[in-house]
ZANU-257302 format. One record per residue: residue in three letters; x, y, z of N, C-alpha, C, O in turn. Coordinates in pm, whole numbers, plus 50000, padded with zeros to 5 digits. Layout:
residues N
alaXYZXYZXYZXYZ
...
END
This chain:
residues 200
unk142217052292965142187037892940142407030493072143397033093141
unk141357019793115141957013193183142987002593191142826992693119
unk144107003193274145476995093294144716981393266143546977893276
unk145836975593230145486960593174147256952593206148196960193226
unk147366944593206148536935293150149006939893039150046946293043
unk148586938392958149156942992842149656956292773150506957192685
unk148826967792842148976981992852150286985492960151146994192950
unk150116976693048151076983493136152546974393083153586980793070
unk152546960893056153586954292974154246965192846155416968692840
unk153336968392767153736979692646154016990892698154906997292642
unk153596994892776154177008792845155467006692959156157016392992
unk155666995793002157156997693054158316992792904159336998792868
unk157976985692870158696979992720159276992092621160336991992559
unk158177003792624158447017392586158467029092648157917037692580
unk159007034292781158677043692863160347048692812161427042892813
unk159897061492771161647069292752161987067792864161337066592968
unk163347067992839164527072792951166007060492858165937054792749
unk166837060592933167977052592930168007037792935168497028992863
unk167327037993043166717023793075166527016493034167037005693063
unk165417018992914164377009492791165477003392683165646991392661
unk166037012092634167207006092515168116994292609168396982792574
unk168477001792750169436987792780168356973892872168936963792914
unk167406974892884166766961792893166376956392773166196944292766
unk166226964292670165936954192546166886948492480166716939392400
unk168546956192524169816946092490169426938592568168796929292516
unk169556937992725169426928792771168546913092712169036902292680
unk167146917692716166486907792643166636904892534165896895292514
unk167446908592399167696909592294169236893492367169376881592340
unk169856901792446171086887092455170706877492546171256866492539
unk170006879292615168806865092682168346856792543168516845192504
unk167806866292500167196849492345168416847092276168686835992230
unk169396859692264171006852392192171586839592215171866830892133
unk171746839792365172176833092477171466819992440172156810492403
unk170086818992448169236808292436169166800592358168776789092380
unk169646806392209169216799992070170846794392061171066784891985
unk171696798892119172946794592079172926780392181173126769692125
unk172776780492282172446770492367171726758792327172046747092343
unk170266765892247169816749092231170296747992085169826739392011
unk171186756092046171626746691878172536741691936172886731991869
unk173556743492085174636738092082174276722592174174916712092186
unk173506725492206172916711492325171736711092339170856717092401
unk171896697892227170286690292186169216685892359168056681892371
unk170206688892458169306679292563168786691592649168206691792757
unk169186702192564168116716492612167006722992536166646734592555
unk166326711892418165256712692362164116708992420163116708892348
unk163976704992566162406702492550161746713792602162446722792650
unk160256715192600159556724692663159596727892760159486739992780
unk159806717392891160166720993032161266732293053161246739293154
unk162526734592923163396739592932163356750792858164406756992867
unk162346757092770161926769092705161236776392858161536787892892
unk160346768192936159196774093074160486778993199160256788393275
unk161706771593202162546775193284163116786693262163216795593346
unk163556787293134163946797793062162736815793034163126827193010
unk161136809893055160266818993058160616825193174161026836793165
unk160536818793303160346821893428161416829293430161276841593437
unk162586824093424163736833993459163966847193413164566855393482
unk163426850393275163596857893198162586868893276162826880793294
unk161416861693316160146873293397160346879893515159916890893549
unk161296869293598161756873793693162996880893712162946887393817
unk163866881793664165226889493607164266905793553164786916993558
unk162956903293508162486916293411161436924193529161126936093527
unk161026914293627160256923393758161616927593825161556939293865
unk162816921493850164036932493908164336940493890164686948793974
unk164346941893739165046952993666163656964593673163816976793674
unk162506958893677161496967193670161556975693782161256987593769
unk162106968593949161986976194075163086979894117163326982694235
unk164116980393997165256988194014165007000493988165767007894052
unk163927008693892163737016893795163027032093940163197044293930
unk162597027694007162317039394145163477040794197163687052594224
unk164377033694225165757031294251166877041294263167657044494353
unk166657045594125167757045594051168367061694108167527070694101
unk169507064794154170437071994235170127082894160169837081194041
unk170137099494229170187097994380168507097194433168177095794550
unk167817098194349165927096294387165787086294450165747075694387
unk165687085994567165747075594697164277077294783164197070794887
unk163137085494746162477090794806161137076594826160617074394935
unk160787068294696160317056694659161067045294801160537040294901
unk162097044794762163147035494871162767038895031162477029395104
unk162767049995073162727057995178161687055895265161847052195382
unk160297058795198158757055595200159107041495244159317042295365
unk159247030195209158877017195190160027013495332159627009095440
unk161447016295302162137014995429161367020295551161467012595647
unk160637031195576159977037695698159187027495765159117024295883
unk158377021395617157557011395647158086992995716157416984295771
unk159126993395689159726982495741160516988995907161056981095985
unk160466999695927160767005496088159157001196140158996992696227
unk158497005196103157047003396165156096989896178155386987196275
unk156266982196062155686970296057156426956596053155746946396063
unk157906955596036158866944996065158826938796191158866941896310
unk158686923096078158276913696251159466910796312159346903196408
unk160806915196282161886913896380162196928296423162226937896346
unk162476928796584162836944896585163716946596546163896955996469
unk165016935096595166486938396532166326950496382166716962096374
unk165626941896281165216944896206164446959696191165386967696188
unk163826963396185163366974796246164406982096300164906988696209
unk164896983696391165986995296464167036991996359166967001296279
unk168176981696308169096985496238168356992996112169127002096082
unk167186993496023166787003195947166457017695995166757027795931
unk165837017596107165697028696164167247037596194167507048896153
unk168147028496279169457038896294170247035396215171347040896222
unk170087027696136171727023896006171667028395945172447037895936
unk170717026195849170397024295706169457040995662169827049095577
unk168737041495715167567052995702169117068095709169557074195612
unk169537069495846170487079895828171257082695733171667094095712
unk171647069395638172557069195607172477063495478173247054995435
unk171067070995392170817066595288171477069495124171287065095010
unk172067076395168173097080295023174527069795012175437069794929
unk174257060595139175497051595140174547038695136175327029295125
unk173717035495137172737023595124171647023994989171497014194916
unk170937036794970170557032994874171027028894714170297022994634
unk172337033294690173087029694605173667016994599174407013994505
unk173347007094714173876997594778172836986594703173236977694626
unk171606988594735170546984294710170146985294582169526976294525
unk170506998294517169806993494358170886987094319170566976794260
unk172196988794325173416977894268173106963994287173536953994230
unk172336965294372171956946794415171066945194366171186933694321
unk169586951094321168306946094277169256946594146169256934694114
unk169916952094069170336955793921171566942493922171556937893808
unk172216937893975172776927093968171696913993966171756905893873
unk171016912894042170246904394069169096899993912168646888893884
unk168936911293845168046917393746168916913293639168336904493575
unk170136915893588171046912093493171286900293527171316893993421
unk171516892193625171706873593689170976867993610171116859193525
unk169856876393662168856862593599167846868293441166846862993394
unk168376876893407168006883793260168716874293152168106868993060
unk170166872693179170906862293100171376851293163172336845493113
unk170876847293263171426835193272172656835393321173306825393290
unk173286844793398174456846993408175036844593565174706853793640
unk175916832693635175676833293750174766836393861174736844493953
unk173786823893803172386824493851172086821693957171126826794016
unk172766813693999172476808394170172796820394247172466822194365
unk173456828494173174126837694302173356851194305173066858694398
unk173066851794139171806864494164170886855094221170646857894338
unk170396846994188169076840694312169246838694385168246833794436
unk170476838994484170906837394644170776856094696170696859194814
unk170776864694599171066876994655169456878594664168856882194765
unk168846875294537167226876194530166506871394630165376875494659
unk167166861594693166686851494780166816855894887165886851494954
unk167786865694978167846875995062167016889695038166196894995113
unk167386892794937165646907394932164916905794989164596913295081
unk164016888994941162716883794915162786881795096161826886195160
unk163716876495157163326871895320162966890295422162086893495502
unk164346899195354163766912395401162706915795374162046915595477
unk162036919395280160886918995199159896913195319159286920395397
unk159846899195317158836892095379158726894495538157666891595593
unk159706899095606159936901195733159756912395743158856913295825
unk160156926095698160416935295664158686942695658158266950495744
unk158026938995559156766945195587155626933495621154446936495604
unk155906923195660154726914195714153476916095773152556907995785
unk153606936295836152396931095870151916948095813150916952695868
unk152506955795723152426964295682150726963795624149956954495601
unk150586981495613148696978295621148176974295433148896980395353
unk147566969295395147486962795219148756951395173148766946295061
unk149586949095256150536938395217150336925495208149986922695322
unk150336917695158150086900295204151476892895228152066889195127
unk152126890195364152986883195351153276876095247154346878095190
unk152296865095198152826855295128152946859494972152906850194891
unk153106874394918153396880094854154406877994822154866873894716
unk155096882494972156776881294963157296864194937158046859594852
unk156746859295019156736842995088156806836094918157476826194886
unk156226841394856156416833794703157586841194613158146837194511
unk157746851394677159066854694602159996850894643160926850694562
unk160286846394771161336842194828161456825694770162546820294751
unk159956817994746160476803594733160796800694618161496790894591
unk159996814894473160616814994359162576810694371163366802094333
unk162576825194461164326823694451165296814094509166496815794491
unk164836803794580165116792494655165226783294544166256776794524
unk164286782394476164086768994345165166774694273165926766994214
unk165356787394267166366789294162167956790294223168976791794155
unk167866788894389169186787594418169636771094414170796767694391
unk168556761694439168536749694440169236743394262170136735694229
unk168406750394202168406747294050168676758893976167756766693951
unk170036761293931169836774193904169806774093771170556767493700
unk168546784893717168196784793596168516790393479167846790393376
unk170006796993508171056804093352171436786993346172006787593237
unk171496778693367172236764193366171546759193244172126750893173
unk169916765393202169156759993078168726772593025168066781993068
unk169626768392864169296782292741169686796092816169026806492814
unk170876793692883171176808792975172836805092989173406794092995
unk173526823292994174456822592985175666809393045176636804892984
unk175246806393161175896797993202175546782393162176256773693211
unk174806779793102175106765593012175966765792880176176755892810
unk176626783992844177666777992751178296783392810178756791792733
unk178896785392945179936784893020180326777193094181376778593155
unk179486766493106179676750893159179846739993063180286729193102
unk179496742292917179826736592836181076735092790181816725792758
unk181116752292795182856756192761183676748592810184346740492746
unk183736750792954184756743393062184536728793043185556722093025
unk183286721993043183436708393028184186705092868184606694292827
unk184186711692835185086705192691186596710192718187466701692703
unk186846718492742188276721192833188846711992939189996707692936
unk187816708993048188346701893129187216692993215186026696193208
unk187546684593274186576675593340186356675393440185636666293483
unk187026688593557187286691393683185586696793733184546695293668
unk185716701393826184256699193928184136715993836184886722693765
unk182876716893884182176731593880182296739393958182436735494074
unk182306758193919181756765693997180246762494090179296756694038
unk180246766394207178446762794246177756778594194176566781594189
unk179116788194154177856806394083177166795893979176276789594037
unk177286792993870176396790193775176116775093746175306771893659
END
């Protein structure tokens, strides 16, 4: 069969392993999260605020998706792609600290790294201290973009849009609508009237 959107959507949605059951809690308490939100606050019913709520949910679900090569100790996926940021990274700094830091010393970094794409992936899956998984997302996305810029089949602005995705969402962060942290800002505002966290 040829791959499609939809084939390859149904086939990560169902691919055994461990994985699949806990992203579909996940997405299972993303719409929890959501429906309790807009029954509890009428001024998170309009459509603009279901599309905020799409996006985040897609992007929280491509993290968790490129956590899944990741995942400890199979580092070999990670490894490949780091080599490639020694070779084609438009900063050398960049380049040599992967080359002598990070690359030697991958059983202490790559575990480093899926904890962060998998934080970043749960942030913004529920809505949960969103600015800050999109501030961590928002650092990937600049390695990422620097990192293989001129790598051979890459398109910078590949990265360049993932990075400004995660910018809009550090600017505006989007668990704040139908996501965990609008009934954790609700909470507190009915408790108290004091300033906000800037995590959610």
């Amino acid at each position: 069969m040829r791959p499609n959107p939809l084939y390859d959507a149904l086939h990560f949605l169902t691919q055994p392993g461990w994985f699949t059951p806990v992203l579909w809690l996940l997405l299972l308490t993303a719409i929890g999260a959501a429906m309790l939100a807009w029954r509890r606050n009428p001024a998170e019913r309009a459509p603009g605020d279901l599309g905020i709520w799409a996006l985040r949910v897609l992007m929280g679900t491509m993290w968790w998706q490129q956590t899944l090569w990741k995942i400890p100790p199979n580092f070999d996926g990670l490894k490949y792609w780091m080599q490639q940021e020694v070779e084609h990274a438009a900063v050398a700094l960049q380049s040599a600290l992967v080359r002598d830091l990070v690359l030697p010393n991958i059983t202490v970094f790559g575990p480093l790294v899926y904890l962060m794409e998998l934080a970043i992936a749960v942030s913004l899956l529920l809505g949960l201290f969103s600015r800050t998984g999109a501030l961590l997302g928002l650092l990937m996305g600049v390695n990422l973009w620097l990192g293989l810029y001129s790598a051979d089949g890459e398109w910078p602005w590949t990265y360049m849009f993932l990075v400004m995705i995660q910018a809009w969402f550090v600017v505006d962060p989007p668990g704040r609508v139908l996501g965990v942290d609008a009934l954790l800002r609700r909470r507190k505002n009915v408790r108290s009237a004091g300033t906000l966290s800037w995590v959610n």
